[in-house]
N, C-alpha and C positions, 0 to 999 in steps of 0.2 A: 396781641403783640405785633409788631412791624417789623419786618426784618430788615437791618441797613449793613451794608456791603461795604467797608471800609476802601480804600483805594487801596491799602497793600493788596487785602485781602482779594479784590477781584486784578491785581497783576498777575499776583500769585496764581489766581486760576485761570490764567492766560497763556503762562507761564509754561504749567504742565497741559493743559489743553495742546499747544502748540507743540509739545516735546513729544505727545502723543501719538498728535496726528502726522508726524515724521513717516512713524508707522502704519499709519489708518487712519485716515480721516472720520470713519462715520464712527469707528469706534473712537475717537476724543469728543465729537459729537454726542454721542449717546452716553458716555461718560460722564461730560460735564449736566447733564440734562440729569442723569440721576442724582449727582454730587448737592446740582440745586435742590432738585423734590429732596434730598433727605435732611436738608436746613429748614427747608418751611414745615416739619412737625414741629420747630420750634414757635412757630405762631401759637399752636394752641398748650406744648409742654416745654417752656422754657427752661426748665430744669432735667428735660431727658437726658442730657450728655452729661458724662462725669468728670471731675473736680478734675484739671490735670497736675498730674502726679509731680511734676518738675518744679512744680512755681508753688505748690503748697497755699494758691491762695481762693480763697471759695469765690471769687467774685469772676473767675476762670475755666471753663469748661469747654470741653471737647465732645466731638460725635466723630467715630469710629468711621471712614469708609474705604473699605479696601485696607489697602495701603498708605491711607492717606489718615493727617486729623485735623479735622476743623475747628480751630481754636475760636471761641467766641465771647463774650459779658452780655447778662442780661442786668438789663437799667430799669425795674418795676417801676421804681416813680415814672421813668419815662414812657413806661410800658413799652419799651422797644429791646431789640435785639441785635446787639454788632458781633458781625462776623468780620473776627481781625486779622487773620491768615491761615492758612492752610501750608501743613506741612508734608513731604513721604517720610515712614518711620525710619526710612535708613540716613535722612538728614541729620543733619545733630537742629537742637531744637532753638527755635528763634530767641533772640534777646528778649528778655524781659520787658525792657524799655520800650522793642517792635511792639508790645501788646497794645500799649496806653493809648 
């Protein structure tokens, strides 16, 4: 599987990267560096992350990190993997429509 970055999805981790390193730099650094490594277990288990609970719809799924949830769709025909944004749980949660 390939992993592709939507353009929300890497504003979005620009977004908080930058709101981080307000605070610390190396820590929004080392931050985002983990946030990556835990999307690419999606190369080889695309279906690691669970259905998210809001949108009710299977074609939708999340990976847990921190504070944070990485909303994503896997495309088997395409064998690929979009990551379409990233949210912190204390936001209220993206449009639906932001998914597609």
């Amino acid at each position: 599987m390939e992993i592709i970055w939507t353009q929300k999805s890497v504003q979005r981790l620009n977004e908080y990267i930058d709101y981080i390193a307000l605070d610390d730099y190396l820590k929004a650094e080392k931050w985002a560096f983990e946030l990556i490594q835990k999307t690419e277990l999606l190369v080889n288990q695309p279906n690691f992350g669970r259905i998210v609970p809001e949108f009710h719809n299977q074609d939708l799924r999340e990976i847990i990190f921190g504070n944070y949830r990485i909303i994503y769709r896997t495309s088997l025909a395409q064998q690929k993997v979009f990551i379409l944004t990233i949210w912190h749980v204390r936001q209220l949660p993206p449009d639906f429509s932001e998914l597609r």
